[in-house]
PDB file with SEQRES, HELIX, SHEET and CRYST1 records, atoms N, CA, C and O in Angstrom:
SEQRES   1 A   47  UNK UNK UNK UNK UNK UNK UNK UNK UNK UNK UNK UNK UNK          
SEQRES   2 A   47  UNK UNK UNK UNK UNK UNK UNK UNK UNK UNK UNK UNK UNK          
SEQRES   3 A   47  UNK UNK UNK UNK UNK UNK UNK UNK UNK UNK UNK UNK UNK          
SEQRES   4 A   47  UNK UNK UNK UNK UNK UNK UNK UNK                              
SHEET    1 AA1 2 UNK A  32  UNK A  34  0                                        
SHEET    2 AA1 2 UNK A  44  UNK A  46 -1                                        
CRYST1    1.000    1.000    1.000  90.00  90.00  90.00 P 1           1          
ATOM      1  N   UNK A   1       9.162  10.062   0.929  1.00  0.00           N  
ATOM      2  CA  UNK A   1       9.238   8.697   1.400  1.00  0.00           C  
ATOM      3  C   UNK A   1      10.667   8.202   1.189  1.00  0.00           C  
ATOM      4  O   UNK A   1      11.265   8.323   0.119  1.00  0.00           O  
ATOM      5  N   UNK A   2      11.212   7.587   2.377  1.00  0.00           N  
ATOM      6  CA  UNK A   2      12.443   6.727   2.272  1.00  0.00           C  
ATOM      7  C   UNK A   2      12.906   5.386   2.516  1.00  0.00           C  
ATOM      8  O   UNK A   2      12.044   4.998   3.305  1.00  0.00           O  
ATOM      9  N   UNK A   3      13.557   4.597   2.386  1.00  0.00           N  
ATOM     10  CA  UNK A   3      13.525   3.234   1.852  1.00  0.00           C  
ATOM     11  C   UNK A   3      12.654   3.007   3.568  1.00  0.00           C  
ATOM     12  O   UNK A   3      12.553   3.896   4.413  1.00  0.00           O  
ATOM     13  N   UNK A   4      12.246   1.904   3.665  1.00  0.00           N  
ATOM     14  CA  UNK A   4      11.452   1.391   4.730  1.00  0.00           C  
ATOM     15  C   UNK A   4      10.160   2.304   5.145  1.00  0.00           C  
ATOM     16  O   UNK A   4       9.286   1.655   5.720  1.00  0.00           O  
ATOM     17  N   UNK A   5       9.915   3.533   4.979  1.00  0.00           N  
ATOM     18  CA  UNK A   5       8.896   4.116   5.417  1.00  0.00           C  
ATOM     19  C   UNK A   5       7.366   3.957   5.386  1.00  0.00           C  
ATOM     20  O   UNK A   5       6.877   3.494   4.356  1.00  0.00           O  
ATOM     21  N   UNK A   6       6.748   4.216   6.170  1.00  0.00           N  
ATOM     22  CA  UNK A   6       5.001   3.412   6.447  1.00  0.00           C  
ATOM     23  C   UNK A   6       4.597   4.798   5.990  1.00  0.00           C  
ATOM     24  O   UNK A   6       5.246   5.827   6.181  1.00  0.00           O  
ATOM     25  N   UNK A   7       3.365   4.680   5.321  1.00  0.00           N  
ATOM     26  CA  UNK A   7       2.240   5.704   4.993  1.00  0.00           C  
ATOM     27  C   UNK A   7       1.163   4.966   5.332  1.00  0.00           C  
ATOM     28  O   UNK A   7       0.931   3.897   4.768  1.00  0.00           O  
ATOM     29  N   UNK A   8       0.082   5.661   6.678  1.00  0.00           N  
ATOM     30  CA  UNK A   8      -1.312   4.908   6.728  1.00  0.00           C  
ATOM     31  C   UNK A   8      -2.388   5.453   6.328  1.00  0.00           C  
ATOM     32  O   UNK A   8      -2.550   6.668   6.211  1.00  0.00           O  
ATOM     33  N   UNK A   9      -3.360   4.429   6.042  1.00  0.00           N  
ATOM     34  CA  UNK A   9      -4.396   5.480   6.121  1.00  0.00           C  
ATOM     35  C   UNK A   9      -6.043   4.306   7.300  1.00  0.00           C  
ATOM     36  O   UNK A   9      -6.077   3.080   7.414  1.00  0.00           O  
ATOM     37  N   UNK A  10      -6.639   4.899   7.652  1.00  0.00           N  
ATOM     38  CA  UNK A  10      -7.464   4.273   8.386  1.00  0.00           C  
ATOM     39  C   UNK A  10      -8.852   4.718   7.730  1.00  0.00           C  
ATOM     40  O   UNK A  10      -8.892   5.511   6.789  1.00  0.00           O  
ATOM     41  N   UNK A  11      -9.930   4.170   8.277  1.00  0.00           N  
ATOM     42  CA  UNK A  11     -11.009   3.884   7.962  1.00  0.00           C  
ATOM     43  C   UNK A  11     -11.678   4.085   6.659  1.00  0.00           C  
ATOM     44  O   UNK A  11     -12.648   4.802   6.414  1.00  0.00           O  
ATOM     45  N   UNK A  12     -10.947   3.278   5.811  1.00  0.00           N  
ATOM     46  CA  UNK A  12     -11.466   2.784   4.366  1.00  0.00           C  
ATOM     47  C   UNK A  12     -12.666   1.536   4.269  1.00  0.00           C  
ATOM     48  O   UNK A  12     -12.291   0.400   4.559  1.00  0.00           O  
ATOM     49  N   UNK A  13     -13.853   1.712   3.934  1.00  0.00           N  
ATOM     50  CA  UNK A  13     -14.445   0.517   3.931  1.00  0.00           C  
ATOM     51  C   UNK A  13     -13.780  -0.447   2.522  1.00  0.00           C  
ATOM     52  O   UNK A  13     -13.821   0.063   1.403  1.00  0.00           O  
ATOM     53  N   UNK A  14     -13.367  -1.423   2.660  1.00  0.00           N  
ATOM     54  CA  UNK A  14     -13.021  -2.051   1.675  1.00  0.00           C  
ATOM     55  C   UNK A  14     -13.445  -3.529   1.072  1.00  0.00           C  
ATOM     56  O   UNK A  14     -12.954  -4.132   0.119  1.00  0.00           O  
ATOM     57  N   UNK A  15     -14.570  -3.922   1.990  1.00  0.00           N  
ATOM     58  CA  UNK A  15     -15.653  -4.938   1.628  1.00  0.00           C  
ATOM     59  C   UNK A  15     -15.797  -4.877  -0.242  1.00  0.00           C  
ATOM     60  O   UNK A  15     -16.414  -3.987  -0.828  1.00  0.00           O  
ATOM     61  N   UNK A  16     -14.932  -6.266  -1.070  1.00  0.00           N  
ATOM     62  CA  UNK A  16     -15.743  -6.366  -2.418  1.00  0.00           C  
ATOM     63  C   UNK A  16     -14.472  -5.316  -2.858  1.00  0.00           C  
ATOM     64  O   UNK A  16     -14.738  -4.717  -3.901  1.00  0.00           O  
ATOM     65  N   UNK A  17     -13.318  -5.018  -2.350  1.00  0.00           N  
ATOM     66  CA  UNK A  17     -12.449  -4.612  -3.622  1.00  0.00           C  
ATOM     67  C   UNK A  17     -12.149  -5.445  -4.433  1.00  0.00           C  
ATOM     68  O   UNK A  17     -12.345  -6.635  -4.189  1.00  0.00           O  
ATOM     69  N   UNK A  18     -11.545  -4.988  -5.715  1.00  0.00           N  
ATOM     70  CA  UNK A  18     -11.287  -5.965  -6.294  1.00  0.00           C  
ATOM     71  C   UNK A  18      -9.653  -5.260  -6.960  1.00  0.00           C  
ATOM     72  O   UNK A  18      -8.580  -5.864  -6.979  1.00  0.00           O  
ATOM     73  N   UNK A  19      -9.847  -4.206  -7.328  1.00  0.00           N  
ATOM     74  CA  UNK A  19      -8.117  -3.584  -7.662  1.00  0.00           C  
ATOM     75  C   UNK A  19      -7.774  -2.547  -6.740  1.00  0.00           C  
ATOM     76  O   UNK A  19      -8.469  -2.093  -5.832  1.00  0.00           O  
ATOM     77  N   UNK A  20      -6.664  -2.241  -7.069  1.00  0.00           N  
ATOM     78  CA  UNK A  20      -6.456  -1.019  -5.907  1.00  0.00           C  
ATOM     79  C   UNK A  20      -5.455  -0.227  -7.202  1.00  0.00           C  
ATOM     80  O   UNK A  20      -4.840  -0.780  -8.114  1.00  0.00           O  
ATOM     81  N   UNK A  21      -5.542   0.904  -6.956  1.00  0.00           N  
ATOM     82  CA  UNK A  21      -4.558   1.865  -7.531  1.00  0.00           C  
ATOM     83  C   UNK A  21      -3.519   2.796  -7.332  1.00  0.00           C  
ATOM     84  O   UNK A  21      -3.827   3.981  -7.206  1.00  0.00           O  
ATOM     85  N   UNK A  22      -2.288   2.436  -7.282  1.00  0.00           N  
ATOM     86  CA  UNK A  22      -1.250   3.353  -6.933  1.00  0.00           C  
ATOM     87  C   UNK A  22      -0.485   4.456  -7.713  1.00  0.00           C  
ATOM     88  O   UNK A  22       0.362   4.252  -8.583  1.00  0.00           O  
ATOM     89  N   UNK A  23      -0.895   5.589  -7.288  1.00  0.00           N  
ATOM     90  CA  UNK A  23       0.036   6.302  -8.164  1.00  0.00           C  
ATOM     91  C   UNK A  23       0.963   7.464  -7.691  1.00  0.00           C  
ATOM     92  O   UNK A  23       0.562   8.170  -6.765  1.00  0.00           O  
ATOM     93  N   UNK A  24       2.511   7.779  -8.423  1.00  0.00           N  
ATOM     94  CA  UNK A  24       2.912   8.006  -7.917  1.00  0.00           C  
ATOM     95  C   UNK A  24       4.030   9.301  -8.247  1.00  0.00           C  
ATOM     96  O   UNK A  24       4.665   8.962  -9.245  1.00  0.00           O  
ATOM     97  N   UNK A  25       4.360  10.280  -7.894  1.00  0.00           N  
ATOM     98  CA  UNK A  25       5.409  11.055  -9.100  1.00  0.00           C  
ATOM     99  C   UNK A  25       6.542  11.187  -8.491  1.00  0.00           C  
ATOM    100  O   UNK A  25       6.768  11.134  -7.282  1.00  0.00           O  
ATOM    101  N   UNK A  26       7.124  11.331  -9.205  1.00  0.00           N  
ATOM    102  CA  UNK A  26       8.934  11.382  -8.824  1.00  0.00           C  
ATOM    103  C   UNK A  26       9.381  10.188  -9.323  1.00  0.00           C  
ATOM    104  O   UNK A  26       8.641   9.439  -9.960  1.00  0.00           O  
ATOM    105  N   UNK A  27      10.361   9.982  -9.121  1.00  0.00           N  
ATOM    106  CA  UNK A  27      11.823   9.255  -9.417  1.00  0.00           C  
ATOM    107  C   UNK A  27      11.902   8.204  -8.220  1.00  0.00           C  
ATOM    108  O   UNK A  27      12.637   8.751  -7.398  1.00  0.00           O  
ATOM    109  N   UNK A  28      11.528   7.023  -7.737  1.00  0.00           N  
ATOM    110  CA  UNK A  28      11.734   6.147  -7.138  1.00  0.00           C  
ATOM    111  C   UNK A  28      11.635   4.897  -8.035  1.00  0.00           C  
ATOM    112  O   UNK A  28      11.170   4.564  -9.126  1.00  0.00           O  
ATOM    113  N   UNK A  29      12.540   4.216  -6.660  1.00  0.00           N  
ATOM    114  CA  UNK A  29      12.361   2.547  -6.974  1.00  0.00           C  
ATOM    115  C   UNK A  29      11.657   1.780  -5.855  1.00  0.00           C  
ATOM    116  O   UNK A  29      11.593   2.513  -4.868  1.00  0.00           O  
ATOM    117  N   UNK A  30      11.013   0.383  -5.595  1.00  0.00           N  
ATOM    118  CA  UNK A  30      10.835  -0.232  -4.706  1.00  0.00           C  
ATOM    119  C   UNK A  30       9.327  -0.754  -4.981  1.00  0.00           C  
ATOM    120  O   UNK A  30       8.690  -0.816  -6.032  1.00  0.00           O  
ATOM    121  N   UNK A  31       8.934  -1.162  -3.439  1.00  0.00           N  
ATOM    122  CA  UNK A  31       7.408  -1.552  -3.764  1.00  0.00           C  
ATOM    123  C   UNK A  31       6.710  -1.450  -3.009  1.00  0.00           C  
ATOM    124  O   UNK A  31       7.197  -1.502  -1.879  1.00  0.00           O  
ATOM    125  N   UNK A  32       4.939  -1.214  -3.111  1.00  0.00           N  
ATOM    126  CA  UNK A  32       4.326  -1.020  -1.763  1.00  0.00           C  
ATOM    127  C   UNK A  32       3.726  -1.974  -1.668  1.00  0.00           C  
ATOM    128  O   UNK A  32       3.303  -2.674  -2.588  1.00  0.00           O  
ATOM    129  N   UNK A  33       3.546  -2.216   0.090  1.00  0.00           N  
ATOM    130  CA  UNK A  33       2.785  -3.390  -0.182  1.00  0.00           C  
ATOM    131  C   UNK A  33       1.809  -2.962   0.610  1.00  0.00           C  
ATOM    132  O   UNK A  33       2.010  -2.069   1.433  1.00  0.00           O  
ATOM    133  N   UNK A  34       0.257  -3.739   0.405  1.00  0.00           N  
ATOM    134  CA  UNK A  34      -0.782  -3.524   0.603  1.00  0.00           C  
ATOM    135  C   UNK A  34      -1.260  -4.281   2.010  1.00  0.00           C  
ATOM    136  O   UNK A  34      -1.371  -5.506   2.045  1.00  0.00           O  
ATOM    137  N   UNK A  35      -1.512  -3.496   3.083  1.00  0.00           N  
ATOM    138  CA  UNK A  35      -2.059  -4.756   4.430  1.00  0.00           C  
ATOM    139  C   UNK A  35      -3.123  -3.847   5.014  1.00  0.00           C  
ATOM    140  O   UNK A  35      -3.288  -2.641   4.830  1.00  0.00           O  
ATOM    141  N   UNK A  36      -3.964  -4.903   5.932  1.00  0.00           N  
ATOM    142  CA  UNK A  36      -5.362  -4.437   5.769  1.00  0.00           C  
ATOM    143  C   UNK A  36      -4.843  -3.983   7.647  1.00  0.00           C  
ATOM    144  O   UNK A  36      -5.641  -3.312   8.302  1.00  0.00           O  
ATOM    145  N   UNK A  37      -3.955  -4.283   8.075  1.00  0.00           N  
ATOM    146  CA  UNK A  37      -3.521  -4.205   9.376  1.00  0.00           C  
ATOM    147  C   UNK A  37      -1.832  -3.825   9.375  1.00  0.00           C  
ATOM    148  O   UNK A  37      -1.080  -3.980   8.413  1.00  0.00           O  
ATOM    149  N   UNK A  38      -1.475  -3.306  10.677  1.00  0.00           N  
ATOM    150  CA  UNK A  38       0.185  -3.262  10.798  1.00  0.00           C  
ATOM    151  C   UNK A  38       0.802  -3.852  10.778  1.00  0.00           C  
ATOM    152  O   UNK A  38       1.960  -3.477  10.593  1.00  0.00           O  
ATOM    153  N   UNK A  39       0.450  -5.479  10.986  1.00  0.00           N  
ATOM    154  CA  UNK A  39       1.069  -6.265  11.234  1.00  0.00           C  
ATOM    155  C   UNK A  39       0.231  -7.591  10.712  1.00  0.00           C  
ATOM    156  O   UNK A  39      -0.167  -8.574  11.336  1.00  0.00           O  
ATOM    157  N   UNK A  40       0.121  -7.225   9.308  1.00  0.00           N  
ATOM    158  CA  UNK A  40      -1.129  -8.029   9.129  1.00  0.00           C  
ATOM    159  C   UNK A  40      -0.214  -8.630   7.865  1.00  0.00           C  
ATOM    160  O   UNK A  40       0.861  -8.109   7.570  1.00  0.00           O  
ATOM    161  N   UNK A  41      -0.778  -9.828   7.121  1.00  0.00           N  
ATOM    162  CA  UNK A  41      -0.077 -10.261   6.011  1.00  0.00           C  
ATOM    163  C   UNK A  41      -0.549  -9.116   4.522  1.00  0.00           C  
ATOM    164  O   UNK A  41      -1.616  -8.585   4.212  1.00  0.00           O  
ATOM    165  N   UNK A  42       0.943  -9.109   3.839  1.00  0.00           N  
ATOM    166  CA  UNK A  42       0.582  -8.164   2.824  1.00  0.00           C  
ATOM    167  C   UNK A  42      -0.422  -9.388   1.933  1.00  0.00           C  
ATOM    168  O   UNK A  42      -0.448 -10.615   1.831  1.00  0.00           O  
ATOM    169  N   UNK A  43      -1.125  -8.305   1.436  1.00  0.00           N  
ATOM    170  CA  UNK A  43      -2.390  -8.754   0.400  1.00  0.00           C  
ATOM    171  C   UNK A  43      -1.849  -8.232  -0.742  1.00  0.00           C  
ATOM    172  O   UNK A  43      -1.932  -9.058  -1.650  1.00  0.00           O  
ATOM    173  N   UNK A  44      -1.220  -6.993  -1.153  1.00  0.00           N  
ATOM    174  CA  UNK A  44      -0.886  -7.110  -2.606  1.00  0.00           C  
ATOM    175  C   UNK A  44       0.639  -6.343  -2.369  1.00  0.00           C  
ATOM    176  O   UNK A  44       0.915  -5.579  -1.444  1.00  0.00           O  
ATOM    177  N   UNK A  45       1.377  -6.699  -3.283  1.00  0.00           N  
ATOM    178  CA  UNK A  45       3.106  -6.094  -3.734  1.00  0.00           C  
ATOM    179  C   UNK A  45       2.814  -5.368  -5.081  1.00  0.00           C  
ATOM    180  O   UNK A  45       2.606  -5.997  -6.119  1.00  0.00           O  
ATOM    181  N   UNK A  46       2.811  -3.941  -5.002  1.00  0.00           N  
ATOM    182  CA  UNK A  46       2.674  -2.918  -5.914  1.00  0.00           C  
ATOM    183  C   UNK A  46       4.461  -2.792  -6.546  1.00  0.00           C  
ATOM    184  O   UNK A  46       5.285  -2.276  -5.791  1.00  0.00           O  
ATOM    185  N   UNK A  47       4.722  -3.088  -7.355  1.00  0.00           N  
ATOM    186  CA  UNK A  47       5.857  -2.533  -7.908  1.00  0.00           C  
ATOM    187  C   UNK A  47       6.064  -1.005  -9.021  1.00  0.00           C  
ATOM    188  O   UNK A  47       7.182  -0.674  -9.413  1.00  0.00           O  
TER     189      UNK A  47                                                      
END                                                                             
């Protein structure tokens, strides 16, 4: 992954989440952010 890059994933039912978990290895900085769409408002900023 490099600075700006999208990772998707599709058909997650996600009705009643309540955390989400990111994890990650290597040596980076930055943050992900969480949207339920492409163009949708982020719902969570993972740092």
């Amino acid at each position: 992954m490099r600075d700006s890059a999208t990772a998707g994933f599709k058909y997650f039912h996600c009705d009643g989440i309540r955390r989400v978990k990111i994890k990650v290895r290597g040596y980076c900085r930055g943050t992900f952010d969480v949207k339920t769409s492409w163009d949708g408002p982020v719902l969570l900023e993972a740092i």
